[in-house]
C-alpha positions as CSV (number, residue, x, y, z in Angstrom):
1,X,19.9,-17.0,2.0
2,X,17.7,-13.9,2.4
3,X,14.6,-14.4,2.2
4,X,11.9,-11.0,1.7
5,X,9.0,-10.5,3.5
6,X,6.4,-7.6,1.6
7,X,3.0,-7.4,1.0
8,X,2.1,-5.7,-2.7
9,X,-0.9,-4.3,-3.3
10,X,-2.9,-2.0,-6.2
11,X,-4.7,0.9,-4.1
12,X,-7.2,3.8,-4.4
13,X,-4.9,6.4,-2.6
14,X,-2.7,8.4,-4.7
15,X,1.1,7.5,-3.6
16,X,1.6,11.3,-2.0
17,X,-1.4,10.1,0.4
18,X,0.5,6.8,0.8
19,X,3.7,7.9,1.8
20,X,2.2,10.9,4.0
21,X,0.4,8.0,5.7
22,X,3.5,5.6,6.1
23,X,5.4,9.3,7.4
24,X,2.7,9.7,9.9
25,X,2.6,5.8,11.6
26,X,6.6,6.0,11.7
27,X,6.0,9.3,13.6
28,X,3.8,7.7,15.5
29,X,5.4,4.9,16.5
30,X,9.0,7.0,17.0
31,X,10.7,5.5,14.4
32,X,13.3,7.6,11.9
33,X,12.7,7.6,8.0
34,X,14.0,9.2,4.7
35,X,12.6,9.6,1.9
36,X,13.5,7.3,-1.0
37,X,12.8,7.7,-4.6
38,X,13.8,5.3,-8.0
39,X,12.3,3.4,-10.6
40,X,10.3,0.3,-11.3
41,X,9.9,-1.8,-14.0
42,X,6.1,-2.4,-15.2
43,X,4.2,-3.9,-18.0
44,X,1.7,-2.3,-19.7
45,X,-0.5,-4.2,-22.2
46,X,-0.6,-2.1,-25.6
47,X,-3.6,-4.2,-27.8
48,X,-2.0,-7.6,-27.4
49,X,1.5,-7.3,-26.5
50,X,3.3,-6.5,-23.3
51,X,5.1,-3.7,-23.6
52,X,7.5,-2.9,-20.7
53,X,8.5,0.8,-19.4
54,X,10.1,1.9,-16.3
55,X,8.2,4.1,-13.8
56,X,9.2,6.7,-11.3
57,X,8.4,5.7,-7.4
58,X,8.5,7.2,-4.3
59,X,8.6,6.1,-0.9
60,X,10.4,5.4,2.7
61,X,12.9,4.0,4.4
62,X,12.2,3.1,8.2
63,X,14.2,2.3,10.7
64,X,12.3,-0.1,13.4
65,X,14.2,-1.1,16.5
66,X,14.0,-4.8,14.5
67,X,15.7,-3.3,10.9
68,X,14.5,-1.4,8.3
69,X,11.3,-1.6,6.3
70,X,10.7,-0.2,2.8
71,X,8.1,1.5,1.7
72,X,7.4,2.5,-1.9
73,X,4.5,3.8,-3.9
74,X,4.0,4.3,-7.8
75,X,1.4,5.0,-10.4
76,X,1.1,2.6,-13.5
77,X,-0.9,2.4,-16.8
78,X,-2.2,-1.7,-17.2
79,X,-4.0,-0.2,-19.8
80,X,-4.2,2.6,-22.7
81,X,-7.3,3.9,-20.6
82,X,-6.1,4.7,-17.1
83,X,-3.8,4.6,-14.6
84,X,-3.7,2.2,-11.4
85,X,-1.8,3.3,-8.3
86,X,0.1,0.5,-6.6
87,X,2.3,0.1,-3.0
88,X,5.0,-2.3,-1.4
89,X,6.2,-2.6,2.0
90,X,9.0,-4.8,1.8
91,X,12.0,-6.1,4.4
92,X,15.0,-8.5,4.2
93,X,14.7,-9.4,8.2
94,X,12.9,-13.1,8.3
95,X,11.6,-11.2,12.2
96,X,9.8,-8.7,10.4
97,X,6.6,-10.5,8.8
98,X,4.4,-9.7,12.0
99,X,5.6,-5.5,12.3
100,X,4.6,-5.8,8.3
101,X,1.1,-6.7,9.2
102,X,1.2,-4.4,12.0
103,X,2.3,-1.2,10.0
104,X,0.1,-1.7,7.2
105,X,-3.0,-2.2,8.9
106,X,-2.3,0.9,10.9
107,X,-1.1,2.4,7.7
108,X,-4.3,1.3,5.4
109,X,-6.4,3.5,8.4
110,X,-4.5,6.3,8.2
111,X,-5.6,6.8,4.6
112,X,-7.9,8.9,3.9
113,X,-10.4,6.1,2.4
114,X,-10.2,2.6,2.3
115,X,-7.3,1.7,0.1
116,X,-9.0,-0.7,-1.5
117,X,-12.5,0.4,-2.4
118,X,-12.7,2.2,-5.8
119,X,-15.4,4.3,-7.4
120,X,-17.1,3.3,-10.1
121,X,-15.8,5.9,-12.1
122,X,-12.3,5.1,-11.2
123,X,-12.9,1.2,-12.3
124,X,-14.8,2.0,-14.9
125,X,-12.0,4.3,-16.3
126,X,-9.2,1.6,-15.9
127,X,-11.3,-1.5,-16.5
128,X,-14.2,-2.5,-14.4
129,X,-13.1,-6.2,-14.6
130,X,-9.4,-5.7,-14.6
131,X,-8.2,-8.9,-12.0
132,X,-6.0,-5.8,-9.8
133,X,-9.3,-5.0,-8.1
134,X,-10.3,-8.4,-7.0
135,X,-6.5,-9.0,-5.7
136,X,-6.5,-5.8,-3.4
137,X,-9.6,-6.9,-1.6
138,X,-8.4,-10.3,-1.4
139,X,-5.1,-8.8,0.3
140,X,-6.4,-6.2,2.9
141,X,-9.0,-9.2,3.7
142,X,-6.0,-11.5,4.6
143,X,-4.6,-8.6,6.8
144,X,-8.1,-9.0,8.8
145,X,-10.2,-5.8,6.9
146,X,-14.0,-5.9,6.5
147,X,-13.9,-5.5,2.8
148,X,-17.3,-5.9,1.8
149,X,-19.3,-3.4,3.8
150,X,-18.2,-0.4,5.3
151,X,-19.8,2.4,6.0
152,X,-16.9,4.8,7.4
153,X,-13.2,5.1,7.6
154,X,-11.7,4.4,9.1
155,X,-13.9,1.6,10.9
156,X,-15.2,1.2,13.9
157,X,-13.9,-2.3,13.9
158,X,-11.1,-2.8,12.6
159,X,-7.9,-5.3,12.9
160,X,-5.9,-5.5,15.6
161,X,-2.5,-4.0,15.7
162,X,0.7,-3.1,18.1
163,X,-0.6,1.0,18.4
164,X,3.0,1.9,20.0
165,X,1.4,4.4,22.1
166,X,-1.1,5.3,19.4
167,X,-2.6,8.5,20.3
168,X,-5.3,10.7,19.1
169,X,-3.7,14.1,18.4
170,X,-2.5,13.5,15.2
């Protein structure tokens, strides 16, 4: 039986910044990729009913010396107001749960801002209560983030992670 390992997350980041970010900790760490594109199945809530449409996704494949992680990275509409942006890193290796922590903390500060903190105007525009918010803190919490205050990005301090001869000139 396989089981998958992934984390899933709404973000802040448009998916190009996502995937330029993944590109640059596979670099980073020496590891091969290609890119990947296909199509996911969403819902989208139209007044009361669910209505379900397929959207276009883009991403990576990496090759770690332990198997291959996936990496992919869409845009959806929850709503008739605006559009949420969403990423998955996903493997079918049971070994691979701790490298999945380890990439996407190194991958969540390679982003330009913190993946999970929204503007207003982006909340407001989308739903300022919608539940996706809540969730993505809740998620880049568990991976060890200071979600509540921050001042900078990337912080100062921040989780731990295998750096794979993480260097500066990047």
């Amino acid at each position: 039986m396989i089981s998958i390992i992934r984390f899933e997350s709404a973000i802040c980041v448009t998916p190009r910044d996502a995937v330029r970010a993944a590109r640059l900790a596979s670099k980073r760490r020496g590891w091969r990729w290609t890119s990947i594109e296909s199509t996911r199945v969403v819902d989208r809530f139209v007044i009361i009913a669910p209505l379900t449409s397929g959207v276009p996704t883009i991403g990576l494949d990496i090759e770690t010396p332990d198997g291959k992680i996936e990496m992919h990275a869409w845009t959806a509409s929850p709503t008739s107001a605006g559009s949420l942006h969403h990423i998955e890193w996903k493997s079918a290796e049971p070994r691979m749960s701790y490298l999945i922590k380890d990439i996407v903390i190194e991958w969540a500060l390679l982003c330009p801002r913190a993946p999970w903190k929204w503007t207003f105007g982006e909340r407001s525009r989308v739903g300022y209560l919608l539940s996706e918010f809540r969730k993505a803190k809740r998620a880049f919490r568990d991976l060890g983030f200071e979600v509540k205050r921050h001042k900078e990005w990337p912080p100062v301090n921040h989780p731990p992670f295998d750096g794979h001869g993480e260097s500066s000139d990047e």
